[in-house]
Wavefront OBJ file of the C-alpha trace (Angstrom):
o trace
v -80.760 59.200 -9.281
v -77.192 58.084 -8.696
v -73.931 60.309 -9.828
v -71.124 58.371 -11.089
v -67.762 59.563 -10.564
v -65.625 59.102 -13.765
v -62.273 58.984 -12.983
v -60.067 60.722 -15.746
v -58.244 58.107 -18.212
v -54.767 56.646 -17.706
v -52.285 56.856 -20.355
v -51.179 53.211 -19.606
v -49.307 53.372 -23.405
v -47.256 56.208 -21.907
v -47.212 54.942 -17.917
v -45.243 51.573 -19.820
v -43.220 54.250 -21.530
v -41.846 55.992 -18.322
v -41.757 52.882 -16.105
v -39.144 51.488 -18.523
v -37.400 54.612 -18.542
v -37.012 54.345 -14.464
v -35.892 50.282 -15.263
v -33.387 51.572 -17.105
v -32.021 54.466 -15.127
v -31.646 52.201 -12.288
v -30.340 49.908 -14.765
v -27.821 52.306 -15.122
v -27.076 52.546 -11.549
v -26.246 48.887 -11.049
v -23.861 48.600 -14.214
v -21.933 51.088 -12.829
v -21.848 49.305 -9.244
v -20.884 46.608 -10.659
v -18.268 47.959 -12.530
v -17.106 49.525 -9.137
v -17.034 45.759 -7.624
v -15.007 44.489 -10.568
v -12.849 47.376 -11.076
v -9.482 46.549 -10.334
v -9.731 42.684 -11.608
v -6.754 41.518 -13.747
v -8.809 41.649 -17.641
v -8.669 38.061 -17.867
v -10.901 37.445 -14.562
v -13.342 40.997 -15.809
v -16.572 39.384 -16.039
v -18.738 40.207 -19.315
v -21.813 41.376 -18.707
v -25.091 41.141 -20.052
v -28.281 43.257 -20.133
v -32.002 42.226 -20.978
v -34.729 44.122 -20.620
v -36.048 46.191 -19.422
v -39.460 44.147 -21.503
v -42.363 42.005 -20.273
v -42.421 38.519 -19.262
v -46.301 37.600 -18.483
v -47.293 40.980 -16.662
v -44.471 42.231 -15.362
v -41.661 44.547 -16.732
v -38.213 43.516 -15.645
v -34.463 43.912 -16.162
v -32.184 42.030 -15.602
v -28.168 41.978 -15.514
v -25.944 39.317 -15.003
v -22.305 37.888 -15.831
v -21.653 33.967 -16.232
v -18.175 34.750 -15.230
v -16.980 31.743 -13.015
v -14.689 34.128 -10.968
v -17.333 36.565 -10.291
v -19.349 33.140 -9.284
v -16.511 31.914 -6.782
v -16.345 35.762 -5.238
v -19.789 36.344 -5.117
v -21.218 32.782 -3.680
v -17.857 31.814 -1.563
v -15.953 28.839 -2.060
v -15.234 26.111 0.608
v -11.911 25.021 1.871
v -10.434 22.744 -0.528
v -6.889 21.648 -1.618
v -4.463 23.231 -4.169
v -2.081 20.923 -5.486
v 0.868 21.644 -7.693
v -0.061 20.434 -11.254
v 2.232 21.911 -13.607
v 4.914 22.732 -11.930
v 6.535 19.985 -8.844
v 5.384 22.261 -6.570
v 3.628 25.322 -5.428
v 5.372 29.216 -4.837
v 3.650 31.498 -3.090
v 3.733 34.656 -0.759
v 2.434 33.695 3.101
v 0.044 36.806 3.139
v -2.921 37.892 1.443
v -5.100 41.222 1.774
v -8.744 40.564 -0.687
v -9.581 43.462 -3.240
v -13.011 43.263 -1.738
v -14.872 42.527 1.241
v -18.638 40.828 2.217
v -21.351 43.534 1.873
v -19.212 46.393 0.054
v -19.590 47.662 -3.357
v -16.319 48.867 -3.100
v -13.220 47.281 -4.528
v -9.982 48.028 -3.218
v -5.805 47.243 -4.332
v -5.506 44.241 -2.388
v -1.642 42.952 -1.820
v 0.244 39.753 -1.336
v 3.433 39.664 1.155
v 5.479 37.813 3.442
v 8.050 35.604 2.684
v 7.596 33.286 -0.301
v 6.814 29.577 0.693
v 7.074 25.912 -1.612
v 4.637 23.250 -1.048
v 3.514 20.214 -2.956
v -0.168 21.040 -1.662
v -1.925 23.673 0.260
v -5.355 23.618 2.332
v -6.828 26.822 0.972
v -9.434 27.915 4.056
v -12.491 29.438 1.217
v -13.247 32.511 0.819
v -16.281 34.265 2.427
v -19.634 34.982 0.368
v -19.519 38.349 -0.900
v -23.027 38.704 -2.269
v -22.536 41.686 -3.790
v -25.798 40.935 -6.304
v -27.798 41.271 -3.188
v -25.909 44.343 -1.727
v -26.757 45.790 -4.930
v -30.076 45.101 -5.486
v -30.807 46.328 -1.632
v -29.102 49.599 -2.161
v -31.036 50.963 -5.147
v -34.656 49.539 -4.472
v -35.237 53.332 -2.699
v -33.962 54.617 -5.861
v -35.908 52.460 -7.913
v -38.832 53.492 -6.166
v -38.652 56.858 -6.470
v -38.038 56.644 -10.202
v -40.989 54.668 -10.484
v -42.646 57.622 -8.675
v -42.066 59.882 -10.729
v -42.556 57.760 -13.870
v -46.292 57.705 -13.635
v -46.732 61.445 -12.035
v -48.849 62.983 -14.948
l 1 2 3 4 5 6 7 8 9 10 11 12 13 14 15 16 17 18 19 20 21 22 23 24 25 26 27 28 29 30 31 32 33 34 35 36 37 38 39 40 41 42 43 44 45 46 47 48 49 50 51 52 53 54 55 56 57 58 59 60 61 62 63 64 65 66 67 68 69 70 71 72 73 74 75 76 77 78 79 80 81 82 83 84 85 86 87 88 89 90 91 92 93 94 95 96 97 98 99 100 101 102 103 104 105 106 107 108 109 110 111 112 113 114 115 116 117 118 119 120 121 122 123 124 125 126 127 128 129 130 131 132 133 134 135 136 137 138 139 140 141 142 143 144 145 146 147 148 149 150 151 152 153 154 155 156
């Protein structure tokens, strides 16, 4: 005669319940990182973010954040060197040096500053800006959280 083990039953009504709940405290988490990153932009450059989720799409759960914000695009992908030409104005005014709010890999925005002595040209060969890929610093930094939220989601 054979004994079957019966496992007990899994709530998965309430494991669905409590994994959502860990989406969105680490949902939480990255809105405030991001935040962090964007901090100290000038209003009409602060990115407008959206949330969805945390709800299924086939069989997974997600959540996802994200901004369409061109100059969040230009800091967080890079840009090339290109040329600024004067448009408006006959010609271009600006200060020789430049310190960047932010830098590649860090959450972290900072004052930034402009200085030197001002300079006029018709055109300028700005060198690009590096990548900061601050989505993917992000989404590195609070996978450990993530997981242990998950964790202790579905302790019962």
């Amino acid at each position: 005669m054979v004994k079957w083990i019966r496992p007990p039953r899994i709530p998965t009504g309430q494991i669905d319940q409590q994994l959502r709940m860990a989406l969105r405290q680490a949902g939480s988490v990255v809105q405030v990182e991001y935040k962090l990153f964007t901090g100290t932009w000038e209003q009409k450059n602060e990115p407008q973010w959206k949330q969805l989720g945390p709800r299924k799409e086939g069989n997974d759960l997600v959540w996802r954040y994200g901004t369409s914000s061109v100059p969040f695009m230009y800091v967080e992908e890079g840009t090339r060197p290109h040329i600024i030409r004067a448009r408006i104005a006959r010609m271009l005014r600006f200060q020789t040096g430049f310190i960047a709010k932010t830098k590649p890999g860090q959450i972290a925005s900072g004052v930034g500053a402009r200085f030197g002595p001002f300079a006029r040209a018709k055109q300028v060969m700005h060198p690009g800006n590096a990548p900061r890929h601050i989505s993917e610093t992000i989404a590195t930094g609070i996978l450990p959280r993530l997981l242990q939220y998950i964790q202790d989601a579905i302790k019962w």
